[in-house]
N, C-alpha and C positions, 0 to 999 in steps of 0.2 A: 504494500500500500504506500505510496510515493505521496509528500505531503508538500505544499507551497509554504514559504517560510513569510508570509507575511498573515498574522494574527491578532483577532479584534480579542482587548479586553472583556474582563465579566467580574463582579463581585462576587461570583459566586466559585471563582478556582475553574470553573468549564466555558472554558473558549472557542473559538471557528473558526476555521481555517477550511481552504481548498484542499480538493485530492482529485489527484490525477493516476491513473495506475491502478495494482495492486497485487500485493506479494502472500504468501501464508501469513493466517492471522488466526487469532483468538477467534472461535466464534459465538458470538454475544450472545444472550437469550433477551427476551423482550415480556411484557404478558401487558393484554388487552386493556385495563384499564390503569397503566404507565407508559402511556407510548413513547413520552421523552425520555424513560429512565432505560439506560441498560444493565444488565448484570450478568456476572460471568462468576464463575463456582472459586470460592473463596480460597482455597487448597492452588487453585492455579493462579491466583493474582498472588499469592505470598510466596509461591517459590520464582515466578520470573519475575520480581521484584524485590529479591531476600529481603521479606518484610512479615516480621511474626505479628499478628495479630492476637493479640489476648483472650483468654480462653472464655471469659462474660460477655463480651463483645461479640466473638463466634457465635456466641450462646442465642442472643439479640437478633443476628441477623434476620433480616424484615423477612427474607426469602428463603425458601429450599425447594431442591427436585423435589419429589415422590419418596426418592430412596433415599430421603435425608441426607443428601450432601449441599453443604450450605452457600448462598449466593451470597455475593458482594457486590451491591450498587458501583456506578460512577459516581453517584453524588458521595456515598460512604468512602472512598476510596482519596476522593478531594479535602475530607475532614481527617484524614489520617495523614495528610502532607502531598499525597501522591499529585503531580500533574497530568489532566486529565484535557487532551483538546480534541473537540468535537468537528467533525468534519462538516462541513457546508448543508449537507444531507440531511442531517441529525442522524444520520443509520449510525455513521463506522467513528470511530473512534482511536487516540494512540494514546497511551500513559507510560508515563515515564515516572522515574526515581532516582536521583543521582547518573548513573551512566546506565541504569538497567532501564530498557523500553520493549514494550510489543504492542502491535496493532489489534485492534478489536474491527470485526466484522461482523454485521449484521444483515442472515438472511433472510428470504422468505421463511415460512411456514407451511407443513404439510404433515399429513393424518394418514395412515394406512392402517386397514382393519382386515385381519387377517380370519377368516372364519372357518378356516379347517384347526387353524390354530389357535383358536379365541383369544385373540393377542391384537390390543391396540398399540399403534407405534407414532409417534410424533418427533417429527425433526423441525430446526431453524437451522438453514443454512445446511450444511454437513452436521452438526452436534445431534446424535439422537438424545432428547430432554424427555422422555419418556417413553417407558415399554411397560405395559402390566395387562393384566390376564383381564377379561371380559367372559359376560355371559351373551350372547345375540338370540336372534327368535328362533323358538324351538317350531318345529314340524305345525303347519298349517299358517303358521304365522311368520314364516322366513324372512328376514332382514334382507332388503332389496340391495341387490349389488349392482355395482356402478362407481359412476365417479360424480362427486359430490361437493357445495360450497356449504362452509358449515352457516349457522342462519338461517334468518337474519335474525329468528328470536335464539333469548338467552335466559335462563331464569336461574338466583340461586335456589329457588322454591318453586316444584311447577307440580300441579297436581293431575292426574289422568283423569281428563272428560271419558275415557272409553271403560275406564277398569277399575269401579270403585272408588275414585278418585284418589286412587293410591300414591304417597308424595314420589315425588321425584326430585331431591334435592340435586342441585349442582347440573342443569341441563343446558344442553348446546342441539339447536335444533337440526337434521342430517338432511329429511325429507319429509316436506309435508307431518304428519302423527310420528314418524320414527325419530328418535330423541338416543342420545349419547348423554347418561344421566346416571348418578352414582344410586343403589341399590343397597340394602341389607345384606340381601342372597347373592351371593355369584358364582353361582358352582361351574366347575371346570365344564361343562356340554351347555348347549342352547337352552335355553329355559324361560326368556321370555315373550312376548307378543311382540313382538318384531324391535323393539327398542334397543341397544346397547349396553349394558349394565356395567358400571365401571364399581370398582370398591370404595367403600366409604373408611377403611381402615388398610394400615398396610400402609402408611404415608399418608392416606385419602387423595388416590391418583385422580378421583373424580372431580375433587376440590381443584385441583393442581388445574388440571386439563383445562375447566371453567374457565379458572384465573388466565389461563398463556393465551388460550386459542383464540382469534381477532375473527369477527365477520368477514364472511368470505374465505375465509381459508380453504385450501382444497382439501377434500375429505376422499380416499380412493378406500369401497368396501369391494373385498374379491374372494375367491376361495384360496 
């Protein structure tokens, strides 16, 4: 990632700059309702920066995957000393620390739903930020496969008009009634009326998935 060396001020330690190019980079993670903030997994911003961060602090962090490994904003990383300058884009990012630096890139987003494998998978950029087990719709009620934008509704609370009004917390809409939406149950084979079931425990991927995925995202379900 090849940067122009002429940079506008900010009170806030995050500056602009142009980029032109681009080489191997960190790749950022982003979630829907942050769209200025990036963050990138705590463990990698402290060893290419040899920069320990304190173990309450770790503790604090706003963010984590699924599988519990913990995120580090830019803005956190600004109040820790580090320089952090913002490329023209708002996407990509370079931070430095004394002579140690690396680029942050920021990519798209995409969902692949694997239904032989009941396995949900979400990437930004190259970084897969999530893989965890799902339950999909069992015999009569098959989960439509295809390729999909997720939306345009989103609910942290959504209750089923078809099925008892059973909740459905943490939902991202796939198509039409089929909903990607965390669950009680999620046993390893199909099991429910065409919906998704993500876990509610186990990191709560369901919760996670909610928080990262952005309207519009591509959704691809196949066997």
């Amino acid at each position: 990632m090849a940067f122009h060396t002429i940079f506008l001020s900010s009170c806030s330690g995050v500056v602009s700059l142009k980029m032109n190019g681009s080489t191997a980079a960190v790749q950022g993670i982003t979630f829907a309702a942050e769209r200025d903030e990036i963050y990138i997994p705590l463990d990698e911003a402290e060893r290419r920066l040899n920069l320990r961060i304190s173990y309450p602090v770790r503790r604090q962090t706003s963010r984590k995957l699924a599988n519990g490994t913990p995120l580090i904003s830019l803005t956190e990383l600004v109040k820790k000393g580090v320089k952090v300058v913002r490329a023209e884009s708002g996407k990509d990012a370079k931070v430095s620390r004394f002579i140690r630096s690396f680029d942050i890139m920021v990519g798209a987003k995409y969902t692949e739903i694997n239904l032989t494998e009941q396995k949900l998978r979400a990437w930004q950029g190259k970084r897969l930020v999530l893989e965890t087990r799902i339950s999909s719709g069992k015999r009569g009620h098959r989960t439509p496969k295809g390729d999909f934008h997720a939306g345009p509704y989103k609910a942290r609370m959504h209750h089923s008009t078809l099925y008892d009004n059973a909740p459905m917390p943490w939902t991202v809409q796939v198509n039409g009634n089929v909903f990607i939406h965390g669950f009680s149950s999620v046993p390893a084979y199909p099991a429910s009326h065409g919906c998704i079931r993500v876990p509610l425990n186990e990191g709560n991927p369901a919760k996670f998935f909610y928080d990262w995925i952005n309207a519009g995202t591509p959704i691809s379900i196949h066997d």
